[in-house]
TIMI-2910 file (N, C-alpha, C, CB; in pm, 1 decimal, decimal comma, always signed):
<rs>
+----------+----------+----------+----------+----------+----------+----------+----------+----------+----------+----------+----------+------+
!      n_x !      n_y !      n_z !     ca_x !     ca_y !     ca_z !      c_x !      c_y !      c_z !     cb_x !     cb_y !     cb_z ! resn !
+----------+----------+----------+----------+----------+----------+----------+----------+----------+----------+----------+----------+------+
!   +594,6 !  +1366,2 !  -5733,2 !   +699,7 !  +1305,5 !  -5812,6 !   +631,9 !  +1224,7 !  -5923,4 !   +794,2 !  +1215,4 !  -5724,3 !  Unk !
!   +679,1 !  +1251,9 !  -6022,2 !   +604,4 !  +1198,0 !  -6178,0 !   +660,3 !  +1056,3 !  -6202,1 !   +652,8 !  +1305,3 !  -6332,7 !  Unk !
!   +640,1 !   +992,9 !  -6335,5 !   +689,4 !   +870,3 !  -6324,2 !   +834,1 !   +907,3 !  -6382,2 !   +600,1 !   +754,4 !  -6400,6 !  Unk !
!   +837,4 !  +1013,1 !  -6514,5 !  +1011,3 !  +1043,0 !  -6537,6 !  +1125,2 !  +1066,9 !  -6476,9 !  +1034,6 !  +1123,8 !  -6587,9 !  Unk !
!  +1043,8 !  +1113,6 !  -6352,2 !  +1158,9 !  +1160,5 !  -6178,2 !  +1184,4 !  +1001,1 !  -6144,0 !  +1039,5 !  +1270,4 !  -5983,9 !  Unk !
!  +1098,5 !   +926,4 !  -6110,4 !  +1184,0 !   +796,3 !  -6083,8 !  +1239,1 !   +727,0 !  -6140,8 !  +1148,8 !   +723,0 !  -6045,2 !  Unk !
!  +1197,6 !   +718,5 !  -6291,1 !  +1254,8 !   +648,7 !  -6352,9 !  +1457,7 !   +708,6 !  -6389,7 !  +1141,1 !   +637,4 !  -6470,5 !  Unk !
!  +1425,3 !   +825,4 !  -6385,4 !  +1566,1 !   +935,7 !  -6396,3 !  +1608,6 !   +910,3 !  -6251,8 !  +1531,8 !  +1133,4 !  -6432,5 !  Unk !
!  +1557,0 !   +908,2 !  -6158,9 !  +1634,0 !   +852,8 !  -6054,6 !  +1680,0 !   +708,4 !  -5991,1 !  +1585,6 !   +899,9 !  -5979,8 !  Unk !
!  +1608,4 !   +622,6 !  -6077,8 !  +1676,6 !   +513,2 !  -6089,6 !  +1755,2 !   +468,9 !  -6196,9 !  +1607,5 !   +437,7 !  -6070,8 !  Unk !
!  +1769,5 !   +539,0 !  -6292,7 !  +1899,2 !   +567,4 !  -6380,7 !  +2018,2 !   +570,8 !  -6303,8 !  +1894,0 !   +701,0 !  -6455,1 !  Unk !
!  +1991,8 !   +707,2 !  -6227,7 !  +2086,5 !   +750,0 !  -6118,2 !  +2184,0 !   +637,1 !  -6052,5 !  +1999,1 !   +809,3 !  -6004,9 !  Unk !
!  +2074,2 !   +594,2 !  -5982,3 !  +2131,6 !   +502,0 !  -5872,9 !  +2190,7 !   +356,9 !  -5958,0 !  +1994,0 !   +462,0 !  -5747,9 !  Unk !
!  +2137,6 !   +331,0 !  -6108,1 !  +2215,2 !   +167,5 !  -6145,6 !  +2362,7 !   +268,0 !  -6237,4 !  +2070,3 !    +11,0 !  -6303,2 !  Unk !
!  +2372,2 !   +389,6 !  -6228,5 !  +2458,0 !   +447,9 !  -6206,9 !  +2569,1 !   +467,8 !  -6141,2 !  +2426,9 !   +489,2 !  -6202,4 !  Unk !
!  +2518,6 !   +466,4 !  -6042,8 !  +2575,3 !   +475,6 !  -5913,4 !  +2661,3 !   +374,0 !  -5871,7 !  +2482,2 !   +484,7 !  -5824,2 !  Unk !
!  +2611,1 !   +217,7 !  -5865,5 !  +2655,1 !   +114,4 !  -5867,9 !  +2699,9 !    +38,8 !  -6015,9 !  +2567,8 !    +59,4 !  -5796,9 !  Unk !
!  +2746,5 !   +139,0 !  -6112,3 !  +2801,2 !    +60,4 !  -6191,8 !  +2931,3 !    +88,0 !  -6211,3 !  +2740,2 !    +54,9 !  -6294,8 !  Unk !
!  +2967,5 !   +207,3 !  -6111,6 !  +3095,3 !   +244,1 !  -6097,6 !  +3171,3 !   +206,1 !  -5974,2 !  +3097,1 !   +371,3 !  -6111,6 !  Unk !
!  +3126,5 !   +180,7 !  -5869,9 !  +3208,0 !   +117,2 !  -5822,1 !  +3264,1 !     +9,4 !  -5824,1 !  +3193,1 !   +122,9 !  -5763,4 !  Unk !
!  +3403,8 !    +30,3 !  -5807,9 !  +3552,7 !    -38,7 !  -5845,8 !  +3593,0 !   -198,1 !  -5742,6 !  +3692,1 !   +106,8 !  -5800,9 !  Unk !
!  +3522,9 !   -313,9 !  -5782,1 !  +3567,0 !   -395,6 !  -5705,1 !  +3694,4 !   -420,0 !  -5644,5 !  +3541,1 !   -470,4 !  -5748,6 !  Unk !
!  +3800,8 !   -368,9 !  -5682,7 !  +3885,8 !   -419,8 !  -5568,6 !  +3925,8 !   -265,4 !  -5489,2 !  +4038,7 !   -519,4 !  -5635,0 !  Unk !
!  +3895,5 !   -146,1 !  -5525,8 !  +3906,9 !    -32,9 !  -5431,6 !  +3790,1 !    -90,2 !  -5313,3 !  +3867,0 !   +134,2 !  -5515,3 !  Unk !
!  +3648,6 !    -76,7 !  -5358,3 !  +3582,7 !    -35,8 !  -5279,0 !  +3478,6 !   -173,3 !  -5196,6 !  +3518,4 !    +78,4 !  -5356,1 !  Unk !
!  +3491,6 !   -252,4 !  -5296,6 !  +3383,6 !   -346,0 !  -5264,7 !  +3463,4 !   -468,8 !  -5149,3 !  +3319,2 !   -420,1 !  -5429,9 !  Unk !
!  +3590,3 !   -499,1 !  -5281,9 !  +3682,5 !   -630,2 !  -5210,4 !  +3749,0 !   -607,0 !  -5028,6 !  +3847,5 !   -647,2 !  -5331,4 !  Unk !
!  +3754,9 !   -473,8 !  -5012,0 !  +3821,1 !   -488,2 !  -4863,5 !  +3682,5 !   -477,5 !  -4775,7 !  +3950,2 !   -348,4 !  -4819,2 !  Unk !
!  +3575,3 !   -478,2 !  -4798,5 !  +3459,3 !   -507,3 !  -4744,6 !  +3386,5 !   -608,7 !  -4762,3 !  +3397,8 !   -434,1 !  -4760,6 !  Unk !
!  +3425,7 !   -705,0 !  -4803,6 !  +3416,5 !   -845,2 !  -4821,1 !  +3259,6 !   -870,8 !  -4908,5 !  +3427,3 !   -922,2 !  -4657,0 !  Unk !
!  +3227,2 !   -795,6 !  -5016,5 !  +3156,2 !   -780,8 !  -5112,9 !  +3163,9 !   -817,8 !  -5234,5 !  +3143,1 !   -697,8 !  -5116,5 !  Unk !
!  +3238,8 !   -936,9 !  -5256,6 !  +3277,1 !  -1003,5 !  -5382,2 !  +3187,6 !  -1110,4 !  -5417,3 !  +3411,9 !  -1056,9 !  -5375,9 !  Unk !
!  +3142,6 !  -1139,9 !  -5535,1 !  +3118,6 !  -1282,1 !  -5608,8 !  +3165,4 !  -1392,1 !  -5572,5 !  +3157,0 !  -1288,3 !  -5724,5 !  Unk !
!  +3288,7 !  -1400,2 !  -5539,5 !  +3429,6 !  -1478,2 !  -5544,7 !  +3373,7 !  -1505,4 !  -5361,4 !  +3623,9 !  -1359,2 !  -5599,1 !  Unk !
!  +3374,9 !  -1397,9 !  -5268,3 !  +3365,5 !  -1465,9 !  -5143,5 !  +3256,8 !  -1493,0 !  -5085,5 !  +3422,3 !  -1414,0 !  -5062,4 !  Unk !
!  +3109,6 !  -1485,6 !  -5174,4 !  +3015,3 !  -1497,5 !  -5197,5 !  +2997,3 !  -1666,1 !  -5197,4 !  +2994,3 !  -1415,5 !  -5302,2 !  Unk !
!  +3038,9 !  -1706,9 !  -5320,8 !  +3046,7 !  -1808,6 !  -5365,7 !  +3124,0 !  -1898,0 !  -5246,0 !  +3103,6 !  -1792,4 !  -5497,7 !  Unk !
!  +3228,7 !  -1858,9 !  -5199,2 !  +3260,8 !  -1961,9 !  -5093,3 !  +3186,2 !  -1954,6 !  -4968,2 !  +3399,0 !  -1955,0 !  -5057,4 !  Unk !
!  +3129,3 !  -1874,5 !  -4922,2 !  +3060,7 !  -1837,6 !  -4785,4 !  +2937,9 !  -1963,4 !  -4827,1 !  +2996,8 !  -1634,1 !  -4761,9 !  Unk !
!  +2875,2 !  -1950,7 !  -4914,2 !  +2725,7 !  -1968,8 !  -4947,9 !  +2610,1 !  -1900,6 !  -4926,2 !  +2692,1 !  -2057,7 !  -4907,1 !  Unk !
!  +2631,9 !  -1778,0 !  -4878,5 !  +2573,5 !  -1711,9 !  -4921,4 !  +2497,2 !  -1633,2 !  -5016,7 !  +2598,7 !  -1703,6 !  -4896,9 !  Unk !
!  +2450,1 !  -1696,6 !  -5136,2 !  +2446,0 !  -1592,0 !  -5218,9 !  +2291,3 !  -1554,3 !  -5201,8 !  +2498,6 !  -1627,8 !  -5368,5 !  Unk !
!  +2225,9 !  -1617,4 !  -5143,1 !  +2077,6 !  -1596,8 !  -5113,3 !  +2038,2 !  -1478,2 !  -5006,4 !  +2022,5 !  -1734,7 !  -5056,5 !  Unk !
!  +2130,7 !  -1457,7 !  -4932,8 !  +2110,4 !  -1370,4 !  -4839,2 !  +2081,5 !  -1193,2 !  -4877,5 !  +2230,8 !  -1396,3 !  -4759,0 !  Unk !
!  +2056,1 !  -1100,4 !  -4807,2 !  +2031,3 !  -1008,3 !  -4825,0 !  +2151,8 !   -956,0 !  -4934,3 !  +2005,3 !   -955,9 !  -4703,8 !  Unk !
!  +2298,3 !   -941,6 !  -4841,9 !  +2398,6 !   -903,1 !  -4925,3 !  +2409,3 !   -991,7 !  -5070,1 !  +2525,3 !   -912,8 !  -4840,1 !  Unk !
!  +2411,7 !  -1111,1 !  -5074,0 !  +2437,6 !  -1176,6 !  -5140,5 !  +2336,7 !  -1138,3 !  -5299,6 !  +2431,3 !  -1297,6 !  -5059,5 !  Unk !
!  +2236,5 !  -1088,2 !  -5210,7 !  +2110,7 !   -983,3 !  -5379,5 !  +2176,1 !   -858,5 !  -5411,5 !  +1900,7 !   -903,5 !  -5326,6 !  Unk !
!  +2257,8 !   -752,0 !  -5298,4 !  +2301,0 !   -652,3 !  -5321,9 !  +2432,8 !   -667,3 !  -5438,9 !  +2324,4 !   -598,9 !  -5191,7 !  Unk !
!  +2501,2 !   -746,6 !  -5385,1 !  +2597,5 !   -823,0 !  -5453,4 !  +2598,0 !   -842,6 !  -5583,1 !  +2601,9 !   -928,3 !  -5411,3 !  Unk !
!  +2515,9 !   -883,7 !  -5593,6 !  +2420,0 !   -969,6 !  -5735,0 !  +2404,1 !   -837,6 !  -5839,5 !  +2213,2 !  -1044,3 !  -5677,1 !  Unk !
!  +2303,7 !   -747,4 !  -5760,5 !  +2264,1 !   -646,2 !  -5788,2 !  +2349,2 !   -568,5 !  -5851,6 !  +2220,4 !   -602,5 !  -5701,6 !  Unk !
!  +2474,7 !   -539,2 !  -5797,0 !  +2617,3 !   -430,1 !  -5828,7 !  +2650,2 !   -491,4 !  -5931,8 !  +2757,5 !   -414,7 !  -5719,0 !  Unk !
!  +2673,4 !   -650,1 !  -5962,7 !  +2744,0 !   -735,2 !  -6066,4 !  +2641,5 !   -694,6 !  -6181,5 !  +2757,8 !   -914,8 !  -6028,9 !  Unk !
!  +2519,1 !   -678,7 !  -6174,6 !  +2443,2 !   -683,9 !  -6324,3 !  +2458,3 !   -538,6 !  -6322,4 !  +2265,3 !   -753,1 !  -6346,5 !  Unk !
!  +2485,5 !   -399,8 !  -6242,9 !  +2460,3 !   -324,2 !  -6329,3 !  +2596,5 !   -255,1 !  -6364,2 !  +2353,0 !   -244,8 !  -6289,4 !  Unk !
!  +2737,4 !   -332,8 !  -6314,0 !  +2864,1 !   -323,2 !  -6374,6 !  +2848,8 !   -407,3 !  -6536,7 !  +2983,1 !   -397,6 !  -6260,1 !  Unk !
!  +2768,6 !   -524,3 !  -6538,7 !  +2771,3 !   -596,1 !  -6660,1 !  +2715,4 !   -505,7 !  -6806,5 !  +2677,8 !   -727,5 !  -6627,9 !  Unk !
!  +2598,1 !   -437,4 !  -6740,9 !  +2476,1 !   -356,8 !  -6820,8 !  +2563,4 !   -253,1 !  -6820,8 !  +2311,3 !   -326,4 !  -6751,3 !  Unk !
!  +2666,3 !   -200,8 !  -6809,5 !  +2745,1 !    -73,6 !  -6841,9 !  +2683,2 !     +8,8 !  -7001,5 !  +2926,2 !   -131,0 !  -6857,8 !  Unk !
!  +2728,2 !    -56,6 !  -7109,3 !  +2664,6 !     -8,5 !  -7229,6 !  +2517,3 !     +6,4 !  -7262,0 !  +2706,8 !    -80,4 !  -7316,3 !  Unk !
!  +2466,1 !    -72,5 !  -7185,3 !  +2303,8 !    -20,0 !  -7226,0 !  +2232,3 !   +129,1 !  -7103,0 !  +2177,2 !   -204,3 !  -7196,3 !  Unk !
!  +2340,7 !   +112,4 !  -7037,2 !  +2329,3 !   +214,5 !  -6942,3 !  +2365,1 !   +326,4 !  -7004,7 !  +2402,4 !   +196,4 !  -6826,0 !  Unk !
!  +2494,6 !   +330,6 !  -7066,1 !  +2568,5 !   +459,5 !  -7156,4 !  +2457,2 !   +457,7 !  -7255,4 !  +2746,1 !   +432,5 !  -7237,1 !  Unk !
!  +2385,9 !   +355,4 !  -7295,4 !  +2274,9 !   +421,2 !  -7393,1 !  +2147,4 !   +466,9 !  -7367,9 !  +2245,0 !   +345,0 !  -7481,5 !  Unk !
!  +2055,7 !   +454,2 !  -7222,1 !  +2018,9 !   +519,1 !  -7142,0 !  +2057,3 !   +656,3 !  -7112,4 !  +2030,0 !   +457,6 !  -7068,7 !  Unk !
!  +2161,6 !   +660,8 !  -7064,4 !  +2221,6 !   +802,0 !  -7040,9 !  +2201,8 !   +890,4 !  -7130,2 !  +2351,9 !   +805,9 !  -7026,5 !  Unk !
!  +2283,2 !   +871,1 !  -7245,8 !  +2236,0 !   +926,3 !  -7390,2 !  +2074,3 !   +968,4 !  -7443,8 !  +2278,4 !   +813,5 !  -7483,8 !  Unk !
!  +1991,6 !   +864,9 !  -7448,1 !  +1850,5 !   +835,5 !  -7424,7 !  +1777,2 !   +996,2 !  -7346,0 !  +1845,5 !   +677,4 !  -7309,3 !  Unk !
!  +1831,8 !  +1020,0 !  -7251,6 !  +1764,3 !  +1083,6 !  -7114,6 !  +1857,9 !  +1234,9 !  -7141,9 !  +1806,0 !   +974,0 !  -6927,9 !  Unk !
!  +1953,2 !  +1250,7 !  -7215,2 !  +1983,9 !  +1366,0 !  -7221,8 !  +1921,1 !  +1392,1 !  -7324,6 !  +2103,3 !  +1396,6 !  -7217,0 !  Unk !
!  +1938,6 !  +1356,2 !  -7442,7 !  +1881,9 !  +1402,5 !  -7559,8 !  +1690,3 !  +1464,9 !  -7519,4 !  +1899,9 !  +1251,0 !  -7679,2 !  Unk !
!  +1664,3 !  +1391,6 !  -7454,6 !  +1524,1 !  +1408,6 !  -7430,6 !  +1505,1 !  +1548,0 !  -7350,8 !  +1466,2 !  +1280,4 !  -7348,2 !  Unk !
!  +1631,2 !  +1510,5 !  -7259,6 !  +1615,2 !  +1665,3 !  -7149,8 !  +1694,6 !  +1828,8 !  -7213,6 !  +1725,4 !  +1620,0 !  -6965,9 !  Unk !
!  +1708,7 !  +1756,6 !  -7335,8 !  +1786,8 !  +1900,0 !  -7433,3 !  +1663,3 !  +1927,0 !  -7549,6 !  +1979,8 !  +1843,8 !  -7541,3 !  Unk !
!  +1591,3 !  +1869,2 !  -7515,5 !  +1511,0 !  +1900,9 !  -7630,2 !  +1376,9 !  +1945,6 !  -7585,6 !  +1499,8 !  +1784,4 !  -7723,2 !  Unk !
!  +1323,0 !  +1890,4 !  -7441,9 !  +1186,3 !  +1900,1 !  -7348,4 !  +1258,8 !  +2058,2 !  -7271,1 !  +1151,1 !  +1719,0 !  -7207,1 !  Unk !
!  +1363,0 !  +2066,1 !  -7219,0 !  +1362,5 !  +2160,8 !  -7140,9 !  +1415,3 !  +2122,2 !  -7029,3 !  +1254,5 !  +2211,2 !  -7127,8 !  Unk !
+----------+----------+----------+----------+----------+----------+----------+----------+----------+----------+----------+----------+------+
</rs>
């Protein structure tokens, strides 16, 4: 595995988590900011995953420009 395979596969995955829908999928699993913040948790394992989902819902557009980025390259390399 080269370094463009991981890096394209971690595209993938802040992908992955930038689509899921806080109140479908996250809120009835008690994966919110909001109940984060009252627990005190935010240091904890979930509380980074958490964290984690929130920056790469925030980074949405630099992601769509990534995306863009990585096709153009893979229409033109092969």
């Amino acid at each position: 595995m080269g370094f463009w395979t991981l890096m394209e596969g971690l595209l993938l995955f802040a992908n992955a988590l930038a689509i899921l829908n806080e109140d479908r999928f996250l809120a009835p699993k008690g994966w919110t900011l909001a109940e984060l913040h009252q627990t005190g948790k935010r240091n904890s394992l979930k509380g980074q995953i958490v964290g984690l989902i929130h920056a790469c819902q925030y980074m949405r557009l630099p992601l769509m420009l990534f995306n863009l980025i990585v096709i153009v390259f893979k229409l033109f390399s092969g």
